[in-house]
N, C-alpha and C positions, 0 to 999 in steps of 0.2 A: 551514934553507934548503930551498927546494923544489930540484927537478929540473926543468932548462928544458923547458917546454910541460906541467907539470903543475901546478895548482892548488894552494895550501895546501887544506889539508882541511877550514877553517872554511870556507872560501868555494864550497867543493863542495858541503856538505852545504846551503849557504843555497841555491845554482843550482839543487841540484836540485828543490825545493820548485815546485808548481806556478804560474801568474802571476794572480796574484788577478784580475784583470782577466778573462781570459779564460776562468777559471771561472762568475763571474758573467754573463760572455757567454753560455755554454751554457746555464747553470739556466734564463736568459730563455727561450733559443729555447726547452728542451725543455718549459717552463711553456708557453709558447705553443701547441707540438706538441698538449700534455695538453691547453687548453684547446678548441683548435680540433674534436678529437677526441671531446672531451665534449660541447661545443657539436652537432657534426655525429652524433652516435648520439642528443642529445637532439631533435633535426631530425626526424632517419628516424623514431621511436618520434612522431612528434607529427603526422607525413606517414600514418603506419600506423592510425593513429587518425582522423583524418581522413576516409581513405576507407573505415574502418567505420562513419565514421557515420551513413551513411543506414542500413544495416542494421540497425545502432542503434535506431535511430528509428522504423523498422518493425516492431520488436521488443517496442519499446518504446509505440507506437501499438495493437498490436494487444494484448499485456497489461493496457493502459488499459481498452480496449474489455471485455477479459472481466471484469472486476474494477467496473463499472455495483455501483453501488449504490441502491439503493430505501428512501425513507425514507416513512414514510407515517403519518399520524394522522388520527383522526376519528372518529365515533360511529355506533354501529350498533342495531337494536331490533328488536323481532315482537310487537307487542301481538297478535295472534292468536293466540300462543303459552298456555296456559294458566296458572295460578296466578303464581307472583312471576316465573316465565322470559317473559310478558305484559309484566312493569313494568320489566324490564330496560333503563337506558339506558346501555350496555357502552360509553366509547373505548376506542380503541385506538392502539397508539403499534406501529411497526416497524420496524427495518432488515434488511436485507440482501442479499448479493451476485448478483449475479443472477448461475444458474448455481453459486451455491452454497450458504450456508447463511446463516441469521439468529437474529436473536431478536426477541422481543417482549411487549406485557402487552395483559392487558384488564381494565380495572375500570368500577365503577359504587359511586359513593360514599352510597346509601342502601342498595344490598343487596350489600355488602361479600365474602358469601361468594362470588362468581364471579370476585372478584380474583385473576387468576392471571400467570403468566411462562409463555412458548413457546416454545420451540427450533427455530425450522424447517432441515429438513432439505437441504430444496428452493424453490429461488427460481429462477422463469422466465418468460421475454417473449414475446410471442405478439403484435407490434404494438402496440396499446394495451393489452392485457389483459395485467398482472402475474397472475402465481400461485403463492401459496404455502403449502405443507405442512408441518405442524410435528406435536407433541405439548404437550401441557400437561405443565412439570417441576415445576412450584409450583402451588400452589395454596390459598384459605383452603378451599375444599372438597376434603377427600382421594375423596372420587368423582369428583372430575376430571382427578386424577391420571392421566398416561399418557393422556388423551381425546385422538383424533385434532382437529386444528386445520386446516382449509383456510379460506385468505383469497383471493379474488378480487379487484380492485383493475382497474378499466374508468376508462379516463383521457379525457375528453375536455375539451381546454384546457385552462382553470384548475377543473372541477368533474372529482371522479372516487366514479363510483360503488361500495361496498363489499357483498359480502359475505361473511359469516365464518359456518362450518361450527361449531360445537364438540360435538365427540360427536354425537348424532342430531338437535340445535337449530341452527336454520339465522334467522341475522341478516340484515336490511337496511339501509345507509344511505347515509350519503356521508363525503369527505374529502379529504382531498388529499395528494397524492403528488411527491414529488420526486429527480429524478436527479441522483446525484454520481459521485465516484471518491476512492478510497483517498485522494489527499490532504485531502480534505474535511474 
């Protein structure tokens, strides 16, 4: 038997147990609190973004801009030149960045030996006038190894005039030239 105004002690231990009810009530709100919370710092971080991004954009415009790339092909010659550098009919194929660096080849498929690869050092714009500096890194002639390389490249429209330097031999011709960017 209990004592009046006190509990048996099974039914204390059960009262005191929380009210399921009103537990589930809390999780909700404080799921909500969390969500709202997560929701509003994903807001501010998307608001902070937002208004970097025109600077973004400027940043990102003017990186474009340095990063022009130069793609160029076409054939070059000197029959006034003496013995077989006379019968040379050299393409040439190029790219690269303007303002920084490239590569490139020059061959001629009856005289083989001037088939070479270029490294240029230096790519630069001067309105229509590209120019660029390299070295010969390949070559089927090892006397051309290391030869200095300047390419000129005069664009007018769709014709663009070439001429290319190699060692003390100086080429003429034409070709054509095209501007890109890195995603290209």
């Amino acid at each position: 038997m209990t004592e009046p105004g006190h509990m048996p002690a099974h039914r204390a231990a059960k009262d005191s147990k929380p009210d399921p009810k009103h537990n589930m009530k809390d999780s909700i709100l404080n799921r909500e609190k969390s969500n709202r919370r997560a929701f509003l710092k994903t807001a501010g971080a998307a608001g902070a973004a937002l208004a970097a991004a025109p600077a973004l954009l400027e940043q990102a415009e003017a990186q474009q801009a340095a990063e022009q790339i130069i793609y160029s092909h076409g054939m070059v010659w000197n029959t006034a030149l003496p013995g077989v550098a006379g019968e040379l009919l050299i393409t040439f194929d190029l790219r690269a960045v303007i303002g920084g660096t490239g590569l490139g080849t020059l061959a001629d498929s009856v005289h083989p030996q001037i088939n070479s690869h270029i490294a240029f050092d230096s790519a630069t714009r001067q309105g229509n006038v590209f120019t660029l500096q390299g070295t010969v890194i390949r070559s089927n002639d090892a006397g051309k190894l290391g030869s200095a390389v300047t390419v000129v490249a005069e664009v007018f429209g769709d014709a663009t005039i070439a001429h290319i330097q190699v060692g003390d031999l100086t080429f003429m011709g034409s070709g054509g030239v095209v501007m890109g960017s890195q995603s290209l």
